[in-house]
C-alpha positions in Angstrom: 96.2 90.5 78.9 93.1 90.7 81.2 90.1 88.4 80.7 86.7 89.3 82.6 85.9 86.5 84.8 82.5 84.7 84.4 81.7 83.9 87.7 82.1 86.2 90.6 83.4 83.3 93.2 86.2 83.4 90.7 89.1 85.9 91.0 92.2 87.1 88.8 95.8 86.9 88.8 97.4 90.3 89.4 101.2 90.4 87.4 103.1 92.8 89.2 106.8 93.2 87.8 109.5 96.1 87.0 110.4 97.3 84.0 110.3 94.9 81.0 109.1 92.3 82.8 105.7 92.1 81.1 107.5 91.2 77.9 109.4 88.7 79.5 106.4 87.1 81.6 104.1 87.3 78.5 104.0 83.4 77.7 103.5 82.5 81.0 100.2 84.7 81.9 99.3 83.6 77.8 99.6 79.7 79.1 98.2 80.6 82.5 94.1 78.6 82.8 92.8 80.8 85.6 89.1 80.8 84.8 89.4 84.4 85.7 91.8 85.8 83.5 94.6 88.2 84.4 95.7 91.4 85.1 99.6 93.3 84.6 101.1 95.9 85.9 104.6 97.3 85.4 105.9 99.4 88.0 107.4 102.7 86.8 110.6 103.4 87.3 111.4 105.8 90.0 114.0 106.7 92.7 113.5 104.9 96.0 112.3 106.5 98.9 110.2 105.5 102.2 107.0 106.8 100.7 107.7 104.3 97.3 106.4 101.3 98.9 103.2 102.3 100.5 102.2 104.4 97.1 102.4 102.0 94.7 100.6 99.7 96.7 97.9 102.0 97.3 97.9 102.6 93.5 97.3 99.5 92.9 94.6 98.5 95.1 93.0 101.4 93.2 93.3 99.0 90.3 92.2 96.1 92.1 89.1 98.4 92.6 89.1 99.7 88.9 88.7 95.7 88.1 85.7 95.4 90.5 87.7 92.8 92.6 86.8 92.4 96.3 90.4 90.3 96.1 93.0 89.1 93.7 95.9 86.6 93.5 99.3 88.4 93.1 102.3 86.9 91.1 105.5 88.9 91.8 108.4 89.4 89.4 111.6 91.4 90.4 110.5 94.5 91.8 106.9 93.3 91.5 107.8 90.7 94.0 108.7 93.0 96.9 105.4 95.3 95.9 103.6 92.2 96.1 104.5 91.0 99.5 104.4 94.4 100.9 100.6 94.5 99.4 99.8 91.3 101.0 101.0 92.9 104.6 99.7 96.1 103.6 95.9 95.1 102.4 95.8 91.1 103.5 92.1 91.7 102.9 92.7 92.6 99.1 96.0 89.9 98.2 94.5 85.6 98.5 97.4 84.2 97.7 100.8 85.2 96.5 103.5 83.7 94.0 107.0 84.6 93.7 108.7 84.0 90.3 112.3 82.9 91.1 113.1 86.7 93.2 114.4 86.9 96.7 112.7 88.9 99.1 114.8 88.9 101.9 118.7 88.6 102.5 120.8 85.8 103.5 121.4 87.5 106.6 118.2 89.1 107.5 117.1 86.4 110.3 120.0 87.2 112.1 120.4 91.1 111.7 117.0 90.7 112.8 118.0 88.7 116.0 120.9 90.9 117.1 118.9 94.4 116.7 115.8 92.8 119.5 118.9 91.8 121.5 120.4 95.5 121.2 117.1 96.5 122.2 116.6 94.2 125.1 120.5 95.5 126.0 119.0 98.9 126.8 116.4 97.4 129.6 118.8 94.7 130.7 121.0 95.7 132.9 122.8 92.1 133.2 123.9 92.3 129.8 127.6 94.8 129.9 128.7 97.5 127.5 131.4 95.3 125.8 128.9 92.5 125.1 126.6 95.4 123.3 129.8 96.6 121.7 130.2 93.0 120.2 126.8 92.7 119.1 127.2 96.3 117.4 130.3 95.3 115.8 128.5 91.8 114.5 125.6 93.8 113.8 127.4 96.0 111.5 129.7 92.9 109.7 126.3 90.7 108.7 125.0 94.2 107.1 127.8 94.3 104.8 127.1 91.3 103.9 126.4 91.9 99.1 122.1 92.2 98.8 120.5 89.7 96.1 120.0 90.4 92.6 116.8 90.7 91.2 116.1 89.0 87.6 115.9 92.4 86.1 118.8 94.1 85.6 117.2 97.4 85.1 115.3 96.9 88.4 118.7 96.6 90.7 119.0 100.1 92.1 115.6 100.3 92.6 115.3 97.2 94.2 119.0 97.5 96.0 117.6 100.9 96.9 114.8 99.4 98.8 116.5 97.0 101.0 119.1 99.1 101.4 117.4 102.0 102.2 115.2 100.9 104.8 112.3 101.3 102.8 111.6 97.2 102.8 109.8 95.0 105.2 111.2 94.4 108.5 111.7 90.6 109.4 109.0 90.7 111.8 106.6 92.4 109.4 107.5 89.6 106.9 106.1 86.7 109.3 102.9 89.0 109.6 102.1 87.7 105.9 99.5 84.9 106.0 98.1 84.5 102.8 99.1 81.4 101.2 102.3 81.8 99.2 104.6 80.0 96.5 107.9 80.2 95.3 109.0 78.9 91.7 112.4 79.1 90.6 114.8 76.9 87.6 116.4 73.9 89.2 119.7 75.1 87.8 121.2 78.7 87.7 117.8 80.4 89.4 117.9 84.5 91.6 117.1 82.4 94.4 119.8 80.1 95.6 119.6 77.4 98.1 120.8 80.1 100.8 118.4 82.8 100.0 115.4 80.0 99.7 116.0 78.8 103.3 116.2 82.8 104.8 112.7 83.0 102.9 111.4 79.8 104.6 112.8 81.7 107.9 110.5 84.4 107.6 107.6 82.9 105.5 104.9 80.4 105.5 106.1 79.7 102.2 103.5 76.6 101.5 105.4 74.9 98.3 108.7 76.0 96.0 108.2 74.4 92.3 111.6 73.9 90.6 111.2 74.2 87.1 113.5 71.8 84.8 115.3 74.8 83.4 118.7 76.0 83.1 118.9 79.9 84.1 115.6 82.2 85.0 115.5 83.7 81.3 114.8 79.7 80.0 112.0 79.1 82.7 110.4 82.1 81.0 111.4 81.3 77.8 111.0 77.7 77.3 109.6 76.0 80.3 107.0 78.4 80.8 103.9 75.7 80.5 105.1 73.9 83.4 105.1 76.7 85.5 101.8 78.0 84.3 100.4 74.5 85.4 102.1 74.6 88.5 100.2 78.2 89.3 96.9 76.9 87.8 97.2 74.0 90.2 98.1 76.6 93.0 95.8 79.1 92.4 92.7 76.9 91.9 93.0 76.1 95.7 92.1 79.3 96.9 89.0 80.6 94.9 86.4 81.5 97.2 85.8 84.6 99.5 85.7 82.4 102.1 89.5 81.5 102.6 90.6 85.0 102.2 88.2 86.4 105.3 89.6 83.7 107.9 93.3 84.6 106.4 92.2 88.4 107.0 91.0 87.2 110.4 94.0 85.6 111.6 96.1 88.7 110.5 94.0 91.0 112.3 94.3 88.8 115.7 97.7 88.3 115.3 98.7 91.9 115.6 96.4 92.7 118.2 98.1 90.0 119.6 101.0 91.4 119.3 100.8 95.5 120.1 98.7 93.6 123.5 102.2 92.0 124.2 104.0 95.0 123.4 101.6 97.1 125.5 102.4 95.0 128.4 106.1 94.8 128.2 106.5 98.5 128.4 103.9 98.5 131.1 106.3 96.1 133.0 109.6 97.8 131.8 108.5 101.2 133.3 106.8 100.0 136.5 110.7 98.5 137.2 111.5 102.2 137.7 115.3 102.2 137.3 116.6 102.2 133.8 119.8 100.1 133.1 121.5 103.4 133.4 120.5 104.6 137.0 121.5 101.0 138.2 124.7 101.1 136.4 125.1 104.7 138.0 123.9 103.4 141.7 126.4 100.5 140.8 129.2 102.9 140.6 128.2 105.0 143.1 128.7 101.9 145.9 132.2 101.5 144.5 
């Protein structure tokens, strides 16, 4: 499936999807006109963990390498789809753009377990905010984590990738919006992994820059017979971001946005310990006046 590009400005399309996805993406990457060719990679299948992640995207950078790539394109399938945004936040400097095909990322109610754990965590430094109000946003906390995880187009991927988000072993909200590289979703207009409600908790956390509904009933007959008018939609996509020069500003931007941020973090803890009291010595002076 890989083609060696003919110009070095040019770079390839890196398939990353779980098991039997190759078979079932093999038309599209066929039907795909990226001048410089493409890549696959199916994951193997093994038993999540916290360390899963992080070594299978170092693996494949060590691919990316193995190619003589300074960068690639990534398309995601299934598993592939989480590996591939968590190689874009990993290695920004080695992912230019990133496509999803029709697999959620991130739950329904991700945005707002995300809200209520910073508010928990302001709770423990705000000493305005009482023990039954924390108990609430515990109890809430808990209900919106019960709420079923997505389904990936793979069946023999699901307790890998349930096992991930599960597990902790997944991108936090926050580090999602740390993704900058330009990124697409493409699902069927009818019957597609990602519904309506999973597409807008993406848009939530992403800068997710276009969604390509393909006429197709069901994500097995997107693959299966409506695969050209994807592949154009990628071509079309990818051919927007073919030189070095767009992937070292992204890279920039990342890097300034999280110094940025630790900066900001820095100083909040700076300011939270030169309050002296904790909530907890108030709330003990507090009792002590009564």
């Amino acid at each position: 499936m890989w083609r060696s590009h003919e110009s070095e400005a040019l770079q390839p399309v890196l398939v990353l999807s779980g098991k039997g996805g190759l078979e079932k993406l093999g038309e599209l990457c066929k039907n795909m006109d990226n001048a410089a060719g493409c890549a696959a990679v199916e994951l193997p299948e093994l038993e999540p963990s916290p360390e899963w992640m992080e070594k299978q995207a170092d693996l494949v950078v060590k691919y990316i390498n193995v190619l003589g790539c300074p960068w690639v394109h990534v398309m995601g399938h299934s598993v592939g789809a989480l590996l591939g945004a968590y190689l874009a936040w990993r290695h920004p400097d080695r992912v230019g753009s990133l496509a999803l095909i029709d697999t959620p990322i991130i739950g329904v109610q991700d945005r707002s377990i995300h809200a209520l754990e910073e508010r928990l965590q302001q709770s423990e430094r705000d000493v305005n905010i009482t023990d039954e109000e924390v108990a609430e946003m515990t109890a809430k906390l808990q209900k919106e984590r019960e709420v079923p995880l997505p389904k990936p187009p793979l069946e023999a991927d699901t307790e890998l990738y349930h096992g991930l988000l599960k597990g902790g072993h997944w991108l936090s909200f926050a580090q999602l919006q740390e993704i900058r590289q330009p990124l697409v979703m493409a699902r069927p207009n009818k019957n597609g992994c990602v519904t309506n409600e999973l597409l807008k908790a993406t848009t939530s956390a992403l800068a997710v820059k276009d969604i390509y509904n393909i006429d197709a009933d069901g994500h097995e007959k997107m693959l299966q017979s409506a695969y050209d008018d994807l592949a154009f939609e990628l071509d079309t996509f990818h051919a927007q971001y073919l030189t070095q020069t767009h992937v070292e500003q992204m890279w920039e931007e990342v890097k300034n946005n999280r110094i940025d941020a630790a900066n900001k973090m820095g100083k909040a803890e700076s300011q939270g310990a030169s309050k002296g009291d904790s909530k907890a010595d108030k709330k003990k002076k507090k009792k002590g006046k009564q």
